[in-house]
The first five atom37 places (N, CA, C, CB, O) and aatype in JSON, in Angstrom:
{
  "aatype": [20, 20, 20, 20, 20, 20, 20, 20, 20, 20, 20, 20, 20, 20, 20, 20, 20, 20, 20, 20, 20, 20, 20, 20, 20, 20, 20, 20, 20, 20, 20, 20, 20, 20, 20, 20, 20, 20, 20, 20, 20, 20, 20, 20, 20, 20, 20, 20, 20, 20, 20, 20, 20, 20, 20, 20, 20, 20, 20, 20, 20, 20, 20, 20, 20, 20, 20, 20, 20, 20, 20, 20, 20, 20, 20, 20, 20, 20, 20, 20, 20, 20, 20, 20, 20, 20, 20, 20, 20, 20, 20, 20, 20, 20, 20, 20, 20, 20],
  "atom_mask": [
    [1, 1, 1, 1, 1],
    [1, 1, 1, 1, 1],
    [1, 1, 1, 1, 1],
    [1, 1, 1, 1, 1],
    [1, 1, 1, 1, 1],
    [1, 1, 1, 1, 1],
    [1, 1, 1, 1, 1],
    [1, 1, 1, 1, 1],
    [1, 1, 1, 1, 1],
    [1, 1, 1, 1, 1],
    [1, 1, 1, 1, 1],
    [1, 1, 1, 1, 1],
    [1, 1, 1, 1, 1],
    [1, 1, 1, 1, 1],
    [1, 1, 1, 1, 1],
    [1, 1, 1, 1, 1],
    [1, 1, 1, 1, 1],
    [1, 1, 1, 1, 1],
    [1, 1, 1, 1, 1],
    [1, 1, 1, 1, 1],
    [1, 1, 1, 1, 1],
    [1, 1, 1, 1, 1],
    [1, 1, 1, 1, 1],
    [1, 1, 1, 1, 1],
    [1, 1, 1, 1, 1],
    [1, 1, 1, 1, 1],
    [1, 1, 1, 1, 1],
    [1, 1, 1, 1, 1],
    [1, 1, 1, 1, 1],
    [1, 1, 1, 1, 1],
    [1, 1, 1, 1, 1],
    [1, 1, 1, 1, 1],
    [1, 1, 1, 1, 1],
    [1, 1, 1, 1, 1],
    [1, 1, 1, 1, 1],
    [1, 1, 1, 1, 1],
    [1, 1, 1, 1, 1],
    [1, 1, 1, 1, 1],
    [1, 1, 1, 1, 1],
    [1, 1, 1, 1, 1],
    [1, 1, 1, 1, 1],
    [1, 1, 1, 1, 1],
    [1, 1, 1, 1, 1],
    [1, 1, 1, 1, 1],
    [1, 1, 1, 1, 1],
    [1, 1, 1, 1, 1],
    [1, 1, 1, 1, 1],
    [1, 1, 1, 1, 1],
    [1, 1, 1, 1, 1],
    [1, 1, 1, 1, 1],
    [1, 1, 1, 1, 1],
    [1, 1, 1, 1, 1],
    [1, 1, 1, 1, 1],
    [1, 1, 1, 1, 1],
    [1, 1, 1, 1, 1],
    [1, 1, 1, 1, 1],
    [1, 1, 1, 1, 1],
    [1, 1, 1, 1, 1],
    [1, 1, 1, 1, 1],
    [1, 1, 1, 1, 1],
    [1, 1, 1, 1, 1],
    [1, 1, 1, 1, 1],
    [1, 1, 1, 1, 1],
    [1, 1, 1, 1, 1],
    [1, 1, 1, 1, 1],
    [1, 1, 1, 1, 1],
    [1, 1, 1, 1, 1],
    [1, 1, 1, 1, 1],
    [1, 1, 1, 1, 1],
    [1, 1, 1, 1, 1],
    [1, 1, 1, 1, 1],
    [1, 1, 1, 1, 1],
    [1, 1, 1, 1, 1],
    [1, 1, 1, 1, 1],
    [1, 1, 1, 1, 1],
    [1, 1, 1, 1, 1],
    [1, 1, 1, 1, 1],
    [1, 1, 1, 1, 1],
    [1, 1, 1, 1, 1],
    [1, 1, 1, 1, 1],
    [1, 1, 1, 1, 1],
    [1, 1, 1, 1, 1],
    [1, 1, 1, 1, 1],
    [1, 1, 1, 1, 1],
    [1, 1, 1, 1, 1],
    [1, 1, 1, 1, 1],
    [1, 1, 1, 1, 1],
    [1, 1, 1, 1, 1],
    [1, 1, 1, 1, 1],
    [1, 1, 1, 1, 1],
    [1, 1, 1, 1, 1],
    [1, 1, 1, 1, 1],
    [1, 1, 1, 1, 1],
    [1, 1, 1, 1, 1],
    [1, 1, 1, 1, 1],
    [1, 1, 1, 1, 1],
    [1, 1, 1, 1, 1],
    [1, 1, 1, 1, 1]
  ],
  "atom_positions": [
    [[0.84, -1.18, 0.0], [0.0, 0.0, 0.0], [0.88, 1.24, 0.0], [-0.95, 0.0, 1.22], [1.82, 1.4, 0.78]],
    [[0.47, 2.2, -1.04], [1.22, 2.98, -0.59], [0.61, 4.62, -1.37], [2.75, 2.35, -0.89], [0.49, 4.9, -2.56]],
    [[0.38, 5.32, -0.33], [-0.62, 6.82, -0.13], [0.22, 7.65, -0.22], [-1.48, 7.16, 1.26], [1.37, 7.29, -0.43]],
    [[-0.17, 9.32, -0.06], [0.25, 10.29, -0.26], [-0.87, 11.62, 0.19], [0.68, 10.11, -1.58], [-2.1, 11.61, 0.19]],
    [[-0.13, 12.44, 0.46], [-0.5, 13.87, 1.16], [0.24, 14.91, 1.13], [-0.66, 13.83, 2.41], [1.38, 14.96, 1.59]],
    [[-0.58, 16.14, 0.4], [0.04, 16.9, 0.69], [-0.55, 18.01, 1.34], [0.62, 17.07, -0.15], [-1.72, 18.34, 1.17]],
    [[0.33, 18.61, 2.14], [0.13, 19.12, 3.19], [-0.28, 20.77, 2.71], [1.4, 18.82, 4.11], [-0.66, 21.28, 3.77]],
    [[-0.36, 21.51, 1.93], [-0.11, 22.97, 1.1], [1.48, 22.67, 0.22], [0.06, 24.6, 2.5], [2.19, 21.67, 0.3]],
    [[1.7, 23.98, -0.63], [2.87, 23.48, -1.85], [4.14, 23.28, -0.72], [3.33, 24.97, -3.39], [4.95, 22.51, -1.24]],
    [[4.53, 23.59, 0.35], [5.7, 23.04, 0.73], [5.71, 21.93, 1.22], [6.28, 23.66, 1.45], [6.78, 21.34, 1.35]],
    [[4.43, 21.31, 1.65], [4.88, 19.75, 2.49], [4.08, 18.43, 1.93], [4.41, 19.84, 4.33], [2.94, 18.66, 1.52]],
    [[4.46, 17.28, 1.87], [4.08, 16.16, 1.18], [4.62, 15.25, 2.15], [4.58, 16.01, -0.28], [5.81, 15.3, 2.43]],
    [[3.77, 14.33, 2.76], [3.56, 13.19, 3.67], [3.89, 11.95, 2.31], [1.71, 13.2, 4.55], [3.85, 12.26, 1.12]],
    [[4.19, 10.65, 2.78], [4.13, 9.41, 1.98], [4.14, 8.41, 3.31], [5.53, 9.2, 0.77], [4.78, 8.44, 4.36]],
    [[3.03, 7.42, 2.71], [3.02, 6.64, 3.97], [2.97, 5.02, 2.75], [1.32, 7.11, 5.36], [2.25, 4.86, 1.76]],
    [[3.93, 4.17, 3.3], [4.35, 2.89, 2.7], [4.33, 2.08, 3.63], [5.57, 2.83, 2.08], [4.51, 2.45, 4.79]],
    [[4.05, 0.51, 3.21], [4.95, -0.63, 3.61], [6.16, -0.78, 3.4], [4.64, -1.57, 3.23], [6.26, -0.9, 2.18]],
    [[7.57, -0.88, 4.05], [8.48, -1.35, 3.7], [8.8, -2.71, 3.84], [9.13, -0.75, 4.06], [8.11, -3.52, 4.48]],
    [[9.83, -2.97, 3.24], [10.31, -4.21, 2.77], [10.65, -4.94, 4.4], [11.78, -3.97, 1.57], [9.97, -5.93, 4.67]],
    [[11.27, -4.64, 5.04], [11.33, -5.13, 6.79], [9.95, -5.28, 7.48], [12.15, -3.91, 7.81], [9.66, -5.72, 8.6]],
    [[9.17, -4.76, 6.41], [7.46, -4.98, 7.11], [7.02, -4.11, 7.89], [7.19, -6.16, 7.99], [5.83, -4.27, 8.17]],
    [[7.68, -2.98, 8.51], [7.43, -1.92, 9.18], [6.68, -1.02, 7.94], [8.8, -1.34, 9.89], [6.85, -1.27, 6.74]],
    [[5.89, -0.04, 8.41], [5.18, 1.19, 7.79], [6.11, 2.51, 7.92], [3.71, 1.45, 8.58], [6.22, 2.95, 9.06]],
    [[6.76, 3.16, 6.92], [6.99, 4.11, 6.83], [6.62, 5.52, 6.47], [7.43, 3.82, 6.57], [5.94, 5.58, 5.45]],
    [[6.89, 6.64, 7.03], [5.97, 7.42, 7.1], [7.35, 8.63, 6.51], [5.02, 7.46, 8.73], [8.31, 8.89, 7.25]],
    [[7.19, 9.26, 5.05], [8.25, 9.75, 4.48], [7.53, 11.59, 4.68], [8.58, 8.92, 2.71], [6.43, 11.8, 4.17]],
    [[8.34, 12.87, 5.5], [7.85, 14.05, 5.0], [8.49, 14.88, 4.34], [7.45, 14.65, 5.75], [9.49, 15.34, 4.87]],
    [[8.22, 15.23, 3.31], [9.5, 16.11, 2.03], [8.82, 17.34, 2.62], [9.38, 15.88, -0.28], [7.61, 17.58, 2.66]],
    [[10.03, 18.2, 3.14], [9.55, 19.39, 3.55], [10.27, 20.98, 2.62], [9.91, 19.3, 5.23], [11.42, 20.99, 2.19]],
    [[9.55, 21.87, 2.52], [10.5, 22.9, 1.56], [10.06, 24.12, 2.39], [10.08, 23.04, -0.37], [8.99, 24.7, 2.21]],
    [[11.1, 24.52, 3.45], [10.52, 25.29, 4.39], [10.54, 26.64, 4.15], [11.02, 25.07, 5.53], [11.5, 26.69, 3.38]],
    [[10.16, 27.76, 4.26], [10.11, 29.56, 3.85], [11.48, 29.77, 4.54], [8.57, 30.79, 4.69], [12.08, 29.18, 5.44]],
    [[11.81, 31.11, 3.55], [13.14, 31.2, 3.24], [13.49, 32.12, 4.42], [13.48, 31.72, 1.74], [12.44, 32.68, 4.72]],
    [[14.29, 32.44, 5.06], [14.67, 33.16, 6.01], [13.98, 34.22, 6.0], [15.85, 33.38, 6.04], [13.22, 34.47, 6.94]],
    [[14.12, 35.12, 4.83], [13.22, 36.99, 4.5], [11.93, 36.72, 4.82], [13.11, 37.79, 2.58], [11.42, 37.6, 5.51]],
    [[11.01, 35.53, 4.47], [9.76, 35.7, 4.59], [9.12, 35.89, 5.79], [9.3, 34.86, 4.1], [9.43, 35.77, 6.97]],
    [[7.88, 36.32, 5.0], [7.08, 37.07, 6.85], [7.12, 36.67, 7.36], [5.95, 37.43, 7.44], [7.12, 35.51, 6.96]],
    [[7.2, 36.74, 8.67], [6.99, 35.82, 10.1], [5.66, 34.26, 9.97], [6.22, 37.26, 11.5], [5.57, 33.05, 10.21]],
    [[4.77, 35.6, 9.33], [3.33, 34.89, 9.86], [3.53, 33.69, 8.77], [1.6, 35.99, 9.66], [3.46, 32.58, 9.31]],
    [[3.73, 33.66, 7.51], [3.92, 32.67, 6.68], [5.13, 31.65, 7.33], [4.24, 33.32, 5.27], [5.23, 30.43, 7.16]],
    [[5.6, 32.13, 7.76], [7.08, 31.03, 8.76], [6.08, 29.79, 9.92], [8.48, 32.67, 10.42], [6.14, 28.62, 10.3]],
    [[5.2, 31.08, 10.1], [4.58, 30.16, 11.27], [3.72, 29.35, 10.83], [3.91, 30.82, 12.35], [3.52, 28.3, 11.44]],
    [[3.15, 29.61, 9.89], [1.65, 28.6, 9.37], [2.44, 27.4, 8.66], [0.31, 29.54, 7.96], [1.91, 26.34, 8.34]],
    [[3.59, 27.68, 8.47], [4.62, 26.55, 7.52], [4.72, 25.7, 9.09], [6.66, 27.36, 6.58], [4.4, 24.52, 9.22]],
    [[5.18, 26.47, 10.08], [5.37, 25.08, 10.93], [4.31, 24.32, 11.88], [6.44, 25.35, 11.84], [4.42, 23.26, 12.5]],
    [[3.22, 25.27, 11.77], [1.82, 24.7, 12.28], [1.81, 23.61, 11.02], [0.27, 25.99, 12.36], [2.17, 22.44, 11.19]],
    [[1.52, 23.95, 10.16], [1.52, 22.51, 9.24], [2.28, 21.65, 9.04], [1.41, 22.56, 8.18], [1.98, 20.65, 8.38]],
    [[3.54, 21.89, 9.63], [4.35, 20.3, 9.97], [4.13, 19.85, 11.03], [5.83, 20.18, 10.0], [4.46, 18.68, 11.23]],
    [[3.71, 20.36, 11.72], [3.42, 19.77, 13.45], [2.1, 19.18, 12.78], [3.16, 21.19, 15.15], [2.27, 17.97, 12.57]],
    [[0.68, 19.67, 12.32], [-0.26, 18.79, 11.89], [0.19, 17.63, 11.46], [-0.95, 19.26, 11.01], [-0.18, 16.59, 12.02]],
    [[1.45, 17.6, 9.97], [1.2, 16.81, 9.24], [2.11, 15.41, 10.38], [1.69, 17.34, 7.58], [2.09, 14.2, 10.16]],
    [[2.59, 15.89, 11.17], [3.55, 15.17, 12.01], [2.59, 14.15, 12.54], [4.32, 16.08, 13.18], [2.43, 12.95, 12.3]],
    [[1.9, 15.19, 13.5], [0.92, 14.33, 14.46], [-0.28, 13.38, 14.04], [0.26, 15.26, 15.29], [-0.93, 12.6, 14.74]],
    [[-0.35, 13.67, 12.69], [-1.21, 12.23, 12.06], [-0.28, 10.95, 11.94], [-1.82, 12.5, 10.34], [-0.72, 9.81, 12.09]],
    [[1.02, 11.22, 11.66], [1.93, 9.82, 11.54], [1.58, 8.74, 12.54], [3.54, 10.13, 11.79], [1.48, 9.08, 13.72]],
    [[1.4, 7.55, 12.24], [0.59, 6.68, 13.36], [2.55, 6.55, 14.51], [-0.43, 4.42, 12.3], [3.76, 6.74, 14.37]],
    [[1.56, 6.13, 15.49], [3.14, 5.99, 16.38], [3.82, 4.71, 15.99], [2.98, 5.89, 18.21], [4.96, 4.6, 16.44]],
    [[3.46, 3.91, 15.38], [4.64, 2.54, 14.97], [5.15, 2.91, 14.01], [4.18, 1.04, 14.59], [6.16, 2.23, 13.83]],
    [[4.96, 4.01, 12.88], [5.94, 4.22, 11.66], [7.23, 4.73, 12.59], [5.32, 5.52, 10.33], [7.37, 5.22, 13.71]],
    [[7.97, 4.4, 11.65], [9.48, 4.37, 10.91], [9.53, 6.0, 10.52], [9.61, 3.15, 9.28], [8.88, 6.04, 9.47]],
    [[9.97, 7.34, 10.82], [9.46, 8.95, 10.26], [10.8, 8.67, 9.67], [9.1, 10.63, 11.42], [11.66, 7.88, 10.04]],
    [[10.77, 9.69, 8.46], [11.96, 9.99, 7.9], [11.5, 11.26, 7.62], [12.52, 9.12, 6.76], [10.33, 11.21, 7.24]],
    [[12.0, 12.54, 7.66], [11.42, 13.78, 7.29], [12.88, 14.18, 6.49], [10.79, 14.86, 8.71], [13.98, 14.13, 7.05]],
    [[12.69, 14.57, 5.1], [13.51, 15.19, 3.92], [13.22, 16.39, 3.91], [13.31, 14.7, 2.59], [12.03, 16.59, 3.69]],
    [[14.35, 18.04, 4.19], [13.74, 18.55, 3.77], [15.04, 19.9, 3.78], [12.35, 18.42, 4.4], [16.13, 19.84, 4.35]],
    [[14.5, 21.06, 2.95], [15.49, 22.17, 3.12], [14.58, 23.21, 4.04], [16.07, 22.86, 1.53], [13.47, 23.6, 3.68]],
    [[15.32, 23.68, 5.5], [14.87, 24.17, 6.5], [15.33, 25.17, 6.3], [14.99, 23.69, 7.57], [14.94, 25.88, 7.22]],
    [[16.06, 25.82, 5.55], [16.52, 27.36, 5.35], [16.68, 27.73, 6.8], [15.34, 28.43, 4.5], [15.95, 28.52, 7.4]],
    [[17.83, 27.02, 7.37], [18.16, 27.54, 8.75], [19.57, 27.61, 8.95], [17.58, 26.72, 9.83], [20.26, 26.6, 8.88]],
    [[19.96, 28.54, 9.16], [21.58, 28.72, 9.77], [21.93, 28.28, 11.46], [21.98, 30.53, 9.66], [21.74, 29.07, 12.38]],
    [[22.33, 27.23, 11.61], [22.84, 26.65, 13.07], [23.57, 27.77, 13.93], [23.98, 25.35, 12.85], [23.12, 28.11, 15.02]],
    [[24.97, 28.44, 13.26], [25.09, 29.35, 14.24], [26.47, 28.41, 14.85], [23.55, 29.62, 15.27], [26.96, 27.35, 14.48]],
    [[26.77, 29.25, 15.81], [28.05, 29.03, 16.49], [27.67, 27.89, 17.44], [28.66, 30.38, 17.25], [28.67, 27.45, 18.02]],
    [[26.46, 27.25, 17.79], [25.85, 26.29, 18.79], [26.24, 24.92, 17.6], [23.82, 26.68, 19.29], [25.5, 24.06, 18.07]],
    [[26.71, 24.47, 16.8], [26.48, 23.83, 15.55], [26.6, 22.23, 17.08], [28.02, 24.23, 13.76], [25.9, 21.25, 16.81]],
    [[27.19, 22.16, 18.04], [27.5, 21.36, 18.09], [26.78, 20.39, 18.69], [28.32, 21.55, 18.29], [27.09, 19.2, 18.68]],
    [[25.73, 20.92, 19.27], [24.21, 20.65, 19.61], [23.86, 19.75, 18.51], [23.18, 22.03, 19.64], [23.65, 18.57, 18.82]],
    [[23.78, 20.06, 17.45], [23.13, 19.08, 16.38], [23.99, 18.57, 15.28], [22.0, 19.76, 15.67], [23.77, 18.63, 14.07]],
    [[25.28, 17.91, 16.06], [26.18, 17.56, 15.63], [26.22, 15.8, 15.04], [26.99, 18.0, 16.62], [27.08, 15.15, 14.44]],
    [[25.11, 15.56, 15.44], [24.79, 14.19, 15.5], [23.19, 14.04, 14.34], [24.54, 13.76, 17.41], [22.5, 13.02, 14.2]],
    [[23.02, 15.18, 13.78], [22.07, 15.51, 12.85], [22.63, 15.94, 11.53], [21.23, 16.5, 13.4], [22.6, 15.13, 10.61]],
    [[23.18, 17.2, 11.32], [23.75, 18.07, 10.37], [25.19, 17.74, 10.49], [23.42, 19.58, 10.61], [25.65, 17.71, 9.35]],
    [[26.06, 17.49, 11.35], [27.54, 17.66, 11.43], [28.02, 18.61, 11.62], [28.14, 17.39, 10.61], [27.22, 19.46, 12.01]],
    [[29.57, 19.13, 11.49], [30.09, 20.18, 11.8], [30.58, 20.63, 9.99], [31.31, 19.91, 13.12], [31.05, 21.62, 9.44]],
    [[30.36, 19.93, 9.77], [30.73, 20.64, 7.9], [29.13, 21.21, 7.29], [31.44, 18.84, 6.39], [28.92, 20.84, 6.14]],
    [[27.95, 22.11, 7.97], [27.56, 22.77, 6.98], [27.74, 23.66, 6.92], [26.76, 22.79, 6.73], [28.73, 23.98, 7.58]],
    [[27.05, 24.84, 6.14], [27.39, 26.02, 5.18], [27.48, 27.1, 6.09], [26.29, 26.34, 3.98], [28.16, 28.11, 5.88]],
    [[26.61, 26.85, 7.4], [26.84, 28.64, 8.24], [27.81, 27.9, 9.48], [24.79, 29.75, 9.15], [27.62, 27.77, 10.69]],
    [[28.66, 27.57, 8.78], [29.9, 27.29, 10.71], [30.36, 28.37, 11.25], [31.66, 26.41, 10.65], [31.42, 28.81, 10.8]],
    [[29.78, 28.98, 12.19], [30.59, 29.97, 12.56], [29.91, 31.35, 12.82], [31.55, 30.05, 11.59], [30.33, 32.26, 13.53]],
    [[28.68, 31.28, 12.03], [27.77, 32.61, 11.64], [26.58, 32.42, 13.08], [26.83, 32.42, 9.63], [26.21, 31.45, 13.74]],
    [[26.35, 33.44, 13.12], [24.96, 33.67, 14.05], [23.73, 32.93, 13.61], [24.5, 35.22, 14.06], [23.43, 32.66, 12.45]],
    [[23.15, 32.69, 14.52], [21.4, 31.86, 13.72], [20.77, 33.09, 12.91], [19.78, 31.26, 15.28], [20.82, 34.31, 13.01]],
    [[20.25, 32.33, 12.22], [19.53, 32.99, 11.51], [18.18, 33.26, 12.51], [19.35, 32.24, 10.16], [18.03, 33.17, 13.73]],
    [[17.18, 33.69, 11.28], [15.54, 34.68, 12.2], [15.04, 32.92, 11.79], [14.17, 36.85, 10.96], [13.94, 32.75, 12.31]],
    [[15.34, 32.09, 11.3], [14.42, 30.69, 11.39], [14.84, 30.08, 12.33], [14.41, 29.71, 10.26], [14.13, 29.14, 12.66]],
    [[15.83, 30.26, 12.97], [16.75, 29.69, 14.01], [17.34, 28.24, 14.44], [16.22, 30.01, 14.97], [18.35, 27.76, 13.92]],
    [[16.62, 27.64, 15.37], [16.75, 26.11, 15.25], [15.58, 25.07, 15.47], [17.74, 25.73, 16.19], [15.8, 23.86, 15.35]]
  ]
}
């Protein structure tokens, strides 16, 4: 079986059987760009928290996505996510923050 959702044009849910027999639950996310309004920043992440909280709790989440976020001098916090080799090492957070 395998469905689909999308959430408005930045977010798209996929929910599968995988091959290990577990249900996977895939979210391609394309998040607003740093400049954009606040209020559009926020309705982007009210709708990932929706599209989140439908995922049943036994899937497998994999969320894909470009977060247009600068880590900042803290990089090392999410060092075990992103690494220490991305693009803002060193720079202040950005207004999307973390």
């Amino acid at each position: 079986m395998f469905s689909f959702y999308q959430f408005g044009p930045r977010l798209l849910s996929t929910h599968f059987k995988a091959v290990i027999g577990q249900h996977v639950t895939m979210v391609v996310a394309y998040a607003p760009m740093d400049m954009s309004n606040a209020s559009v920043k926020d309705a982007f992440h009210l709708l990932m928290f929706s599209c989140l909280k439908v995922v049943p709790r036994v899937d497998k989440v994999v969320v894909l996505g470009d977060f247009n976020v600068e880590l900042g001098y803290n990089w090392e916090s999410f060092a075990s996510t992103v690494g220490r080799h991305h693009f803002h090492h060193g720079k202040a957070p950005s207004d999307n923050g973390e």
